[in-house]
mmCIF file of the N, C-alpha and C atoms, coordinates in Angstrom:
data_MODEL
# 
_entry.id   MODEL 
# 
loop_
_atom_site.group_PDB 
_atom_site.id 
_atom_site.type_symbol 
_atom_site.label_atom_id 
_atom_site.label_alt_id 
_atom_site.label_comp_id 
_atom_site.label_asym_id 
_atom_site.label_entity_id 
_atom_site.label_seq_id 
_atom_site.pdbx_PDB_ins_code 
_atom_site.Cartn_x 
_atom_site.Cartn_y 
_atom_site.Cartn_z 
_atom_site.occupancy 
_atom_site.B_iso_or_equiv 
_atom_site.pdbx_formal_charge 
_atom_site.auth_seq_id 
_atom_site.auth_comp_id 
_atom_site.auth_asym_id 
_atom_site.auth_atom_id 
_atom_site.pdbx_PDB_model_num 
ATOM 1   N N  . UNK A 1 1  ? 49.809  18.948  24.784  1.00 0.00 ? 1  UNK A N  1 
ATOM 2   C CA . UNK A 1 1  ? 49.125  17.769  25.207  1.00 0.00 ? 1  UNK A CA 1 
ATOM 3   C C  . UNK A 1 1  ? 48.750  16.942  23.987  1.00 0.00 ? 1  UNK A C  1 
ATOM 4   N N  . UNK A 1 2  ? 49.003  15.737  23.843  1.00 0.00 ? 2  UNK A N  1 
ATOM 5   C CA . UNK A 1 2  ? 48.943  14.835  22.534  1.00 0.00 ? 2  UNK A CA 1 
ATOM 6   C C  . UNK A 1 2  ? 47.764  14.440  22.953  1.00 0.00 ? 2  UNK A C  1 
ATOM 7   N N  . UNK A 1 3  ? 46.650  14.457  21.997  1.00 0.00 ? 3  UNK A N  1 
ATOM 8   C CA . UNK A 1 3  ? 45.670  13.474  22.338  1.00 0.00 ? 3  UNK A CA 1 
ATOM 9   C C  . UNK A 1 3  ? 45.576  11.953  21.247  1.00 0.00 ? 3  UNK A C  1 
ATOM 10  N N  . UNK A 1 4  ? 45.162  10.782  22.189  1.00 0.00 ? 4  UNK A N  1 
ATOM 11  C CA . UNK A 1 4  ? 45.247  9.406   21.713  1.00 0.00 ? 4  UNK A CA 1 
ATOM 12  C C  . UNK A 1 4  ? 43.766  9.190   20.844  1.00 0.00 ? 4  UNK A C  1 
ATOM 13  N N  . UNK A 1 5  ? 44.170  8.358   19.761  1.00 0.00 ? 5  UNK A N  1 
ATOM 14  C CA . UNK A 1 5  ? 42.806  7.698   19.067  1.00 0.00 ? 5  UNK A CA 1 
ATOM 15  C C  . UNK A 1 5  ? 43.069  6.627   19.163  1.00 0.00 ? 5  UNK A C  1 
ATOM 16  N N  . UNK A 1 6  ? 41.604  6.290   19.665  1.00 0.00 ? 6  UNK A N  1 
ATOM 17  C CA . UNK A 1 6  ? 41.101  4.958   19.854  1.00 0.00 ? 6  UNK A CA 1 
ATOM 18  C C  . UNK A 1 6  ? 40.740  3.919   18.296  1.00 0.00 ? 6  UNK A C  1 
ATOM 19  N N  . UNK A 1 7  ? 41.617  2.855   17.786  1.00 0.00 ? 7  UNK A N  1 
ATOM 20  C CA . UNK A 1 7  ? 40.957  1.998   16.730  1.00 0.00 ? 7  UNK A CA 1 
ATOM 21  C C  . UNK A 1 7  ? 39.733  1.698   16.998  1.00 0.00 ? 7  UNK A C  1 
ATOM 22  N N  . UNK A 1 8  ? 38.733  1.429   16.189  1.00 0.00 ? 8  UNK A N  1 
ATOM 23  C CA . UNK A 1 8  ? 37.120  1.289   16.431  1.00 0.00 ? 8  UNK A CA 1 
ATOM 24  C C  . UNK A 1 8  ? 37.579  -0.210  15.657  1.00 0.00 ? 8  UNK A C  1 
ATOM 25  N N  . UNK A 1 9  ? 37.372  -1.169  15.838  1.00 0.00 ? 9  UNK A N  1 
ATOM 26  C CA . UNK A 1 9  ? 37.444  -2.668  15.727  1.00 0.00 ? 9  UNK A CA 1 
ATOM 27  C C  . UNK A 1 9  ? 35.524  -2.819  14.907  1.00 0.00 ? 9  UNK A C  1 
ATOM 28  N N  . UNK A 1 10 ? 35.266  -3.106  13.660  1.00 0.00 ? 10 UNK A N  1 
ATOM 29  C CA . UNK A 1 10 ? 33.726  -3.347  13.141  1.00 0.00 ? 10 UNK A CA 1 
ATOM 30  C C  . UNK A 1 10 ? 34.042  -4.816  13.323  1.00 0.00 ? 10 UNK A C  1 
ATOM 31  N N  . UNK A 1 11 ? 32.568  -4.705  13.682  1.00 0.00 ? 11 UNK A N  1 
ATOM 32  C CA . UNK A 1 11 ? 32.250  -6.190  13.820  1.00 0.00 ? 11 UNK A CA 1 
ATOM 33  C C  . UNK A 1 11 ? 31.823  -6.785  13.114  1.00 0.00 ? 11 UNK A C  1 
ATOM 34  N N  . UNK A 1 12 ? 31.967  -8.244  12.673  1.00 0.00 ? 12 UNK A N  1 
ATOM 35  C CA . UNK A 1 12 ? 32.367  -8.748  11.170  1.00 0.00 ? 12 UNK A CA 1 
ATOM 36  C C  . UNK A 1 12 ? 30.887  -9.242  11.232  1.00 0.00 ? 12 UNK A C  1 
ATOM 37  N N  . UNK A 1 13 ? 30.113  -9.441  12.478  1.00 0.00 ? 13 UNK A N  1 
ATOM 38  C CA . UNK A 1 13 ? 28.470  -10.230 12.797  1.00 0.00 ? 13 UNK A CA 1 
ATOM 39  C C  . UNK A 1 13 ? 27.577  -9.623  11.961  1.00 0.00 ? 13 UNK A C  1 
ATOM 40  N N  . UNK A 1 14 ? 26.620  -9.881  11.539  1.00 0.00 ? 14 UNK A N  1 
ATOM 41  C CA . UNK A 1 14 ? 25.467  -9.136  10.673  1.00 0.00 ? 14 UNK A CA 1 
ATOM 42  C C  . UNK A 1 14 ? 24.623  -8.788  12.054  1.00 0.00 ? 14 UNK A C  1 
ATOM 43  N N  . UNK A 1 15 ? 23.908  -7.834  12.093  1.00 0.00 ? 15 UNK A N  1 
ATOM 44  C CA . UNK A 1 15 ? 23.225  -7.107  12.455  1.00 0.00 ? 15 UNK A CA 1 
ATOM 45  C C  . UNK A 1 15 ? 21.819  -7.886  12.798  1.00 0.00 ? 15 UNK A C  1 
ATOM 46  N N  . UNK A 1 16 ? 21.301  -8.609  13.889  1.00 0.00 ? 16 UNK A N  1 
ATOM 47  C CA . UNK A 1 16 ? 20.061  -8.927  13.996  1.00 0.00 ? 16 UNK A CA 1 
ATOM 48  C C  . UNK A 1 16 ? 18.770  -8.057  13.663  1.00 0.00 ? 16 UNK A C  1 
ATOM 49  N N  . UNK A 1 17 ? 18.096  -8.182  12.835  1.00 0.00 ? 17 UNK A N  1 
ATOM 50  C CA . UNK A 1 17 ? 17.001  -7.523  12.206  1.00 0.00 ? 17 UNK A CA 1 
ATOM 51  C C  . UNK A 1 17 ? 15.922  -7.331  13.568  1.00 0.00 ? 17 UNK A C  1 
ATOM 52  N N  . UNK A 1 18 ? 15.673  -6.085  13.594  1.00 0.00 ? 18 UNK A N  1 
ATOM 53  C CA . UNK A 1 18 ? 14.405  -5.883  14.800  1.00 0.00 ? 18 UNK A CA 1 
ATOM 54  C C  . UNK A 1 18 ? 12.615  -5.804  14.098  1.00 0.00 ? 18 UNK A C  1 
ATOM 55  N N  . UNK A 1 19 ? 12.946  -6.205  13.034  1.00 0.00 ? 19 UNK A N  1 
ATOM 56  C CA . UNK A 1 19 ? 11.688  -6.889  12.557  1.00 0.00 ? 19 UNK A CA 1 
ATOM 57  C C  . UNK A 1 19 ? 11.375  -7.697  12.755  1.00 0.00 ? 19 UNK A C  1 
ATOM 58  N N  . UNK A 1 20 ? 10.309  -8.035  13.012  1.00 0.00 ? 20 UNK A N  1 
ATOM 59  C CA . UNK A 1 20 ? 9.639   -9.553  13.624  1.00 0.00 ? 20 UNK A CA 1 
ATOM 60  C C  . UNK A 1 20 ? 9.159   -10.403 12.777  1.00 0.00 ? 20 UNK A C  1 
ATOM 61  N N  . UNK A 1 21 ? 9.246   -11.402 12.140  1.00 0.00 ? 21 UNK A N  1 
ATOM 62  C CA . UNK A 1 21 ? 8.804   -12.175 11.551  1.00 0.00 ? 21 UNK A CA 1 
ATOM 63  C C  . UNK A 1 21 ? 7.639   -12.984 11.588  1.00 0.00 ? 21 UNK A C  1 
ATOM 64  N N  . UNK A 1 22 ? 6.395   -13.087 10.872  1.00 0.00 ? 22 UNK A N  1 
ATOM 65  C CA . UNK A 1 22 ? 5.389   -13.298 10.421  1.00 0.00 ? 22 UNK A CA 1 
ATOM 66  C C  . UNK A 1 22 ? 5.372   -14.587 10.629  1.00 0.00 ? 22 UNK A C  1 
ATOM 67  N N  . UNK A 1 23 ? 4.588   -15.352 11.143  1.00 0.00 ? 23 UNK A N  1 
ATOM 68  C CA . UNK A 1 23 ? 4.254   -16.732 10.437  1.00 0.00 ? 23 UNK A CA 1 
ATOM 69  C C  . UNK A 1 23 ? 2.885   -17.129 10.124  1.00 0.00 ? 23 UNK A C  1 
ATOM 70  N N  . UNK A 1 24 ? 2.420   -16.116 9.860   1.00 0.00 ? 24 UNK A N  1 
ATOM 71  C CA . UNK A 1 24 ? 1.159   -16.217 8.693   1.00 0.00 ? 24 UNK A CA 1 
ATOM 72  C C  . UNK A 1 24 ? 1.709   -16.016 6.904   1.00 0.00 ? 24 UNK A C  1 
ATOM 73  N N  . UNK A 1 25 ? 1.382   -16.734 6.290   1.00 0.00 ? 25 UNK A N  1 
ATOM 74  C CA . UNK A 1 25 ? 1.635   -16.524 5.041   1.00 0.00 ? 25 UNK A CA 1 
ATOM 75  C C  . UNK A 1 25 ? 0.935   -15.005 4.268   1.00 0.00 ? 25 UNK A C  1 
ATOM 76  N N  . UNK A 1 26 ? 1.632   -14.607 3.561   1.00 0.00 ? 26 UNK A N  1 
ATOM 77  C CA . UNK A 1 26 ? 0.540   -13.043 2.942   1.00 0.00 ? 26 UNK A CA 1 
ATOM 78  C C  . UNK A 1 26 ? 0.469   -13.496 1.359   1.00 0.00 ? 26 UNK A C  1 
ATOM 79  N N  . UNK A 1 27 ? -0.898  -13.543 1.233   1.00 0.00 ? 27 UNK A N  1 
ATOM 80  C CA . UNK A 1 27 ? -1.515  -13.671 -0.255  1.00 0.00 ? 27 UNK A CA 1 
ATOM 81  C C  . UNK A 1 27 ? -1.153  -12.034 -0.956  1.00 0.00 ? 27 UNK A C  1 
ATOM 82  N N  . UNK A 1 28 ? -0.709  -12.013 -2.197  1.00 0.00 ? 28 UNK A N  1 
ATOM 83  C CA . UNK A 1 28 ? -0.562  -11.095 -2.709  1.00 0.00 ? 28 UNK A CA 1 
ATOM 84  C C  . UNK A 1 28 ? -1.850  -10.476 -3.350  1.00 0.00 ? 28 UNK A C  1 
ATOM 85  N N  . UNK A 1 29 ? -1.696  -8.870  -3.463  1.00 0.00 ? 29 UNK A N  1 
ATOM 86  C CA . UNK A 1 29 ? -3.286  -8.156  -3.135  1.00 0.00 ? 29 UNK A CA 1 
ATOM 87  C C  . UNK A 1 29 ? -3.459  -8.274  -4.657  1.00 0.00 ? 29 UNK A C  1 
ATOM 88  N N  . UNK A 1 30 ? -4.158  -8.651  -5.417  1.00 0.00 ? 30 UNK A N  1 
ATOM 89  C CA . UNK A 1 30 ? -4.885  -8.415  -7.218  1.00 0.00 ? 30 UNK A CA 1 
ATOM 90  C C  . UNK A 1 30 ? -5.471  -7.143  -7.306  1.00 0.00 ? 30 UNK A C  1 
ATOM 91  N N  . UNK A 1 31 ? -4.530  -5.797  -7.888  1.00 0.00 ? 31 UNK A N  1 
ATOM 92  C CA . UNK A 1 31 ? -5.014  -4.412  -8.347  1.00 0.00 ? 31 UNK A CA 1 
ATOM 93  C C  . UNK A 1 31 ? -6.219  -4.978  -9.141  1.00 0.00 ? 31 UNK A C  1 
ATOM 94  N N  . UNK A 1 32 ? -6.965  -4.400  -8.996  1.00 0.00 ? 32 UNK A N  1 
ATOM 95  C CA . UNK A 1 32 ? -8.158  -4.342  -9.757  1.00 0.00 ? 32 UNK A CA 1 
ATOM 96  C C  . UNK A 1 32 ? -7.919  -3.311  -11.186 1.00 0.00 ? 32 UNK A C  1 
ATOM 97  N N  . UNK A 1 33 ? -8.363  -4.030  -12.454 1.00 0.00 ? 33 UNK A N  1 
ATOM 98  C CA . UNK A 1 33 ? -8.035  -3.073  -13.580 1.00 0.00 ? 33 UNK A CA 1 
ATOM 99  C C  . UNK A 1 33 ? -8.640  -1.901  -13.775 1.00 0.00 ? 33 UNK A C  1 
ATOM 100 N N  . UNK A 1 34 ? -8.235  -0.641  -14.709 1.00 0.00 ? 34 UNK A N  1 
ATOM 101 C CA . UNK A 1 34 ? -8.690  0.501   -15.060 1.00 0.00 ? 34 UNK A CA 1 
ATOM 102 C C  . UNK A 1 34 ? -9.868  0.187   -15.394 1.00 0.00 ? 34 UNK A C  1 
ATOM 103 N N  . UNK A 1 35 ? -10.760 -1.011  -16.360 1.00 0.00 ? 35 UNK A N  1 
ATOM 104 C CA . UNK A 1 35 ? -11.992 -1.357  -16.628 1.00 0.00 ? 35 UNK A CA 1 
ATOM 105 C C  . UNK A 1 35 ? -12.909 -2.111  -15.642 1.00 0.00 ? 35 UNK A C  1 
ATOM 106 N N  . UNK A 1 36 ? -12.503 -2.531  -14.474 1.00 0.00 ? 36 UNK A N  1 
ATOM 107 C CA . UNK A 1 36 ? -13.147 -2.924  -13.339 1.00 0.00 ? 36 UNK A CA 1 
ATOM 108 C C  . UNK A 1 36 ? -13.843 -1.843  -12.647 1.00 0.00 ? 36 UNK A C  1 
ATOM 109 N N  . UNK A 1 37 ? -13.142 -0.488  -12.622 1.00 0.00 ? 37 UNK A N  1 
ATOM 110 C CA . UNK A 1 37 ? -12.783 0.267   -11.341 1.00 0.00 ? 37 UNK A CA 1 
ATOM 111 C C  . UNK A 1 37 ? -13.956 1.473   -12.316 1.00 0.00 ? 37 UNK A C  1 
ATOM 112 N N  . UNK A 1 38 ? -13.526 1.460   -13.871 1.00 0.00 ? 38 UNK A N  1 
ATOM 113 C CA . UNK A 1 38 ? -14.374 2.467   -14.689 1.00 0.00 ? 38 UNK A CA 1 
ATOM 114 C C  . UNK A 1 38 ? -16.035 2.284   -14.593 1.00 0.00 ? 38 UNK A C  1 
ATOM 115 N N  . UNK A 1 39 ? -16.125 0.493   -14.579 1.00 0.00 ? 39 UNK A N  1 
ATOM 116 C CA . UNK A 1 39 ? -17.590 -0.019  -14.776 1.00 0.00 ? 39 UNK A CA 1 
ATOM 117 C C  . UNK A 1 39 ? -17.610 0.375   -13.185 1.00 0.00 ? 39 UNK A C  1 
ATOM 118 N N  . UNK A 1 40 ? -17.393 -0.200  -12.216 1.00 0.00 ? 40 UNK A N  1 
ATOM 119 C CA . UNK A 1 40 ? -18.329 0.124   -10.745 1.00 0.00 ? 40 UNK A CA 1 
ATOM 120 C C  . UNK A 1 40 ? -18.201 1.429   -10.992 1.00 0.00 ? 40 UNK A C  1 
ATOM 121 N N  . UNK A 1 41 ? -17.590 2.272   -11.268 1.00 0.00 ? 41 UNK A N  1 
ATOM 122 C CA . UNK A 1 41 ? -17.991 3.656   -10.810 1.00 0.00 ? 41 UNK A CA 1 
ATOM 123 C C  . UNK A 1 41 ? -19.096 4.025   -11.637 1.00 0.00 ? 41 UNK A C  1 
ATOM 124 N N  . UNK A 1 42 ? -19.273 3.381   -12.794 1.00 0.00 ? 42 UNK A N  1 
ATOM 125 C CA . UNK A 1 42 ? -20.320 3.913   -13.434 1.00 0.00 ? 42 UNK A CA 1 
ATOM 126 C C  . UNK A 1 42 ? -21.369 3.650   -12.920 1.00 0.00 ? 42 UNK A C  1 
ATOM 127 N N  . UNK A 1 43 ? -21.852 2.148   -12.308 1.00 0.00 ? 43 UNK A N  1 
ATOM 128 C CA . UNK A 1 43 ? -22.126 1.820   -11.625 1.00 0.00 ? 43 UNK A CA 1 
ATOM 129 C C  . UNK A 1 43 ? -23.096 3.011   -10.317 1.00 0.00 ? 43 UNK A C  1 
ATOM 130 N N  . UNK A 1 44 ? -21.910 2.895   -9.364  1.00 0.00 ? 44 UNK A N  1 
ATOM 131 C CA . UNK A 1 44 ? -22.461 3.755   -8.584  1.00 0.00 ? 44 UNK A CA 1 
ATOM 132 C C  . UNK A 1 44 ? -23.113 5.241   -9.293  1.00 0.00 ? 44 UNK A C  1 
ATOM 133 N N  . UNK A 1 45 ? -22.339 6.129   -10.323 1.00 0.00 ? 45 UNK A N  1 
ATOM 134 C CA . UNK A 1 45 ? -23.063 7.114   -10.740 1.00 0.00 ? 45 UNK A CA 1 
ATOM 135 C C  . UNK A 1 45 ? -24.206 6.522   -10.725 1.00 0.00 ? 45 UNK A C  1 
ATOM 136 N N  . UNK A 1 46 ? -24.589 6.041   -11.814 1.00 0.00 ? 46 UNK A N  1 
ATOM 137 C CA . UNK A 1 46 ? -26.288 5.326   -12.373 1.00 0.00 ? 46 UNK A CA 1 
ATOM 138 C C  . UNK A 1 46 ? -26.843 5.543   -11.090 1.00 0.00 ? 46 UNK A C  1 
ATOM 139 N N  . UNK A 1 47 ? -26.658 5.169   -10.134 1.00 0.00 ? 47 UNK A N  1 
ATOM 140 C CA . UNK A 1 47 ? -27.349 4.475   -8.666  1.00 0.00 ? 47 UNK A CA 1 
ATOM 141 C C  . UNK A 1 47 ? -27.915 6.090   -7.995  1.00 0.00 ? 47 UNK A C  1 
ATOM 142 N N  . UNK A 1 48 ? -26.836 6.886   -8.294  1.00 0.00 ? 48 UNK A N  1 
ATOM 143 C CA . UNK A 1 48 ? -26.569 8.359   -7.546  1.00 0.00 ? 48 UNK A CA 1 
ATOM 144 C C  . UNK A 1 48 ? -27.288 9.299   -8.338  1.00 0.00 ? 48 UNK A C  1 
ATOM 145 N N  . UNK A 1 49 ? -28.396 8.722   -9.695  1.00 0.00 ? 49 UNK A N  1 
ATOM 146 C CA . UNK A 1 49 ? -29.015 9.485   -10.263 1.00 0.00 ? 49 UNK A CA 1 
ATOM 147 C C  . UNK A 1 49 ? -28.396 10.297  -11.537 1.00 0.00 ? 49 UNK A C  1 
ATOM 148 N N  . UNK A 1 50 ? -26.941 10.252  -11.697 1.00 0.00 ? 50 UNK A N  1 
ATOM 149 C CA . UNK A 1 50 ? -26.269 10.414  -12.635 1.00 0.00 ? 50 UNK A CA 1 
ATOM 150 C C  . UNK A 1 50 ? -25.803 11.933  -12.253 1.00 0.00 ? 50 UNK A C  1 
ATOM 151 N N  . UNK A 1 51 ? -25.775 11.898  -11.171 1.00 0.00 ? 51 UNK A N  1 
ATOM 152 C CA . UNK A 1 51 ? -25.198 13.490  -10.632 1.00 0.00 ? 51 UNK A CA 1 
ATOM 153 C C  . UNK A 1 51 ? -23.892 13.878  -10.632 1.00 0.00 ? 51 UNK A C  1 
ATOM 154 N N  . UNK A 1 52 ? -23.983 15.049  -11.272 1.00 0.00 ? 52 UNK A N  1 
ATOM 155 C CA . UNK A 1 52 ? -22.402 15.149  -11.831 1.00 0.00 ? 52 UNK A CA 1 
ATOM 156 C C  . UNK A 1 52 ? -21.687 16.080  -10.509 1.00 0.00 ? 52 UNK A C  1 
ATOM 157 N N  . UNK A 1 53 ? -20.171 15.999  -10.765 1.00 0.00 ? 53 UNK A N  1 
ATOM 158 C CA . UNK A 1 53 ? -19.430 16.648  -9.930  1.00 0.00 ? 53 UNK A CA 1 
ATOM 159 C C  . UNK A 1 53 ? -19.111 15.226  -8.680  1.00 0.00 ? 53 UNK A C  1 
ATOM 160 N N  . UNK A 1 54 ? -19.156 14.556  -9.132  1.00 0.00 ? 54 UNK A N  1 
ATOM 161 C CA . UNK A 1 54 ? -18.978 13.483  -8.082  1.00 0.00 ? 54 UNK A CA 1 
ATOM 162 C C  . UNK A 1 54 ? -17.853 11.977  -8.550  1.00 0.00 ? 54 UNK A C  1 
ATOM 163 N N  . UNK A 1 55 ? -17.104 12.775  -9.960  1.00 0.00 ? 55 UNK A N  1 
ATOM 164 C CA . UNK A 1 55 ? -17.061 11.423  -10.749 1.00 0.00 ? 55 UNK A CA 1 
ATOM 165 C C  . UNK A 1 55 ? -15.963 10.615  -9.703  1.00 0.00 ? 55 UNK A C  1 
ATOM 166 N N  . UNK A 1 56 ? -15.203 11.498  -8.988  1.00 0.00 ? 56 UNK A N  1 
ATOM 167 C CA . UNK A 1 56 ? -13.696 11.412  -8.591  1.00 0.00 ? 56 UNK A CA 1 
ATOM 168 C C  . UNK A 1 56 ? -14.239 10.446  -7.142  1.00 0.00 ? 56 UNK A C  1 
ATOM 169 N N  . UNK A 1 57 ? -15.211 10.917  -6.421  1.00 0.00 ? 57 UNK A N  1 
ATOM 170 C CA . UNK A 1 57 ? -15.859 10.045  -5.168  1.00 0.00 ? 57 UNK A CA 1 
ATOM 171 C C  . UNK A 1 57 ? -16.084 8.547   -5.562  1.00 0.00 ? 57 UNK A C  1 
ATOM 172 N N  . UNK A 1 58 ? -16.649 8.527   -6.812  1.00 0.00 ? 58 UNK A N  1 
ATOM 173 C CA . UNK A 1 58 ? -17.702 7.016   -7.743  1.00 0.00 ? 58 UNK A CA 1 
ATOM 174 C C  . UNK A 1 58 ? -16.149 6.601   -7.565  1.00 0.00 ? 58 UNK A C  1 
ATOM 175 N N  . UNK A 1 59 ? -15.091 7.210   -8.189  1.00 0.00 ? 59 UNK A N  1 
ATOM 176 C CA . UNK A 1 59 ? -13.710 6.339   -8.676  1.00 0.00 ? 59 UNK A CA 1 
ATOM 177 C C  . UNK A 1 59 ? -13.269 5.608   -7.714  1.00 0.00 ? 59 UNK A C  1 
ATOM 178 N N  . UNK A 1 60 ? -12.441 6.350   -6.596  1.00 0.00 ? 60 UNK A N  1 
ATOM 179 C CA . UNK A 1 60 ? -12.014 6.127   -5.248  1.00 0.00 ? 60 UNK A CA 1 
ATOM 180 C C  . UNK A 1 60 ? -12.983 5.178   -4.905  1.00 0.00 ? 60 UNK A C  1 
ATOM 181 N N  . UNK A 1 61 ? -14.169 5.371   -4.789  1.00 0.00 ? 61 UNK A N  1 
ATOM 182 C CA . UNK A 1 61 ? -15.193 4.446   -4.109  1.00 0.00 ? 61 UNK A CA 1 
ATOM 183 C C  . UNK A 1 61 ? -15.361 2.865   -4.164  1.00 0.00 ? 61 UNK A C  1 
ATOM 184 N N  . UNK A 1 62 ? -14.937 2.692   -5.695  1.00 0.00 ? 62 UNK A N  1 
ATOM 185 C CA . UNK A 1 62 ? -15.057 1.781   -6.555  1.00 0.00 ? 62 UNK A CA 1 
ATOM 186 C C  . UNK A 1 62 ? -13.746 1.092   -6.692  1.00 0.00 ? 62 UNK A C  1 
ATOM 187 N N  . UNK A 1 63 ? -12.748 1.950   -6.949  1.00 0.00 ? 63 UNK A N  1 
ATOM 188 C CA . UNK A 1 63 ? -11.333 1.588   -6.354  1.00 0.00 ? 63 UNK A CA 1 
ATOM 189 C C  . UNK A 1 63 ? -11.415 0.447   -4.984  1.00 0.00 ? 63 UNK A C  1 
ATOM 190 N N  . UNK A 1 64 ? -11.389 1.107   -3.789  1.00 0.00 ? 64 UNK A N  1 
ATOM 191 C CA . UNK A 1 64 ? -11.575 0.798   -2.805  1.00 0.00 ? 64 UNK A CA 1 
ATOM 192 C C  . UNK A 1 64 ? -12.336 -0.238  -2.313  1.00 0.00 ? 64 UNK A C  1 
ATOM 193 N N  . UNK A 1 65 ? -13.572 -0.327  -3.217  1.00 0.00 ? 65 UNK A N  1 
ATOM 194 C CA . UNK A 1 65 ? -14.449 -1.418  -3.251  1.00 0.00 ? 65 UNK A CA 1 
ATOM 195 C C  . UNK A 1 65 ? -13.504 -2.652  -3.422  1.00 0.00 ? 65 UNK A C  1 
ATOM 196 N N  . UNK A 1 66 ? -13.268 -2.683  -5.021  1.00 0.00 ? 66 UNK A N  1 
ATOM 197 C CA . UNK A 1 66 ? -12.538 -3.524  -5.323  1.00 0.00 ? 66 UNK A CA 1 
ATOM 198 C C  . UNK A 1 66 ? -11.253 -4.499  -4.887  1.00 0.00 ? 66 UNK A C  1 
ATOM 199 N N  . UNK A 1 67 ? -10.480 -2.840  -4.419  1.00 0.00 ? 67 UNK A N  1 
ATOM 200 C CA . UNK A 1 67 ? -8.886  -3.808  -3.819  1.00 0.00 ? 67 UNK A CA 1 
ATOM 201 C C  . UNK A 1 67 ? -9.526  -4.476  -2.365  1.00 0.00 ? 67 UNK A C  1 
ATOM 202 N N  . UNK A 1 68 ? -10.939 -4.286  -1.448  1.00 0.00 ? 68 UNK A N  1 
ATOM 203 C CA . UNK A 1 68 ? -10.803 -4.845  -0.553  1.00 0.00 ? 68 UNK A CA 1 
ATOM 204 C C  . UNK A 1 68 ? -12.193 -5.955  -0.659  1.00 0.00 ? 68 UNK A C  1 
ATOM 205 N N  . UNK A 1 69 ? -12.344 -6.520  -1.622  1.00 0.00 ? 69 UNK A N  1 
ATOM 206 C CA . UNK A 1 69 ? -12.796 -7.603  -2.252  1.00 0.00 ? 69 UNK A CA 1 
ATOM 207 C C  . UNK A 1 69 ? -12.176 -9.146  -1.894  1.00 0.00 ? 69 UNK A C  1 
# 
């Protein structure tokens, strides 16, 4: 029994994107620098009594502060 193959014909069309397009403009986000992010955290320490074991919370915190400024 011979079996037949079918030519697959590609289609020369580009591909409609199923992403939706925006028509709000997007402002690009300003990282806040290593010396922005060093002072608020110090910042918050001072505030927190200067209690140690917490430096990594002050960072993130201060981080976070910042990029959503």
């Amino acid at each position: 029994m011979a079996e037949t193959v079918k030519a697959v014909k590609k289609s020369t069309k580009p591909r409609k994107s199923t992403a939706k397009k925006s028509s709000e403009t997007k402002v690009p986000v300003k990282s806040p620098t290593h010396e922005e992010i060093a002072h608020l955290a110090y910042q918050f320490w001072a505030e927190s009594g200067y209690q140690h074991g917490r430096d990594e919370e002050n960072w993130y915190r201060a981080r976070n502060k910042l990029q959503s400024a």
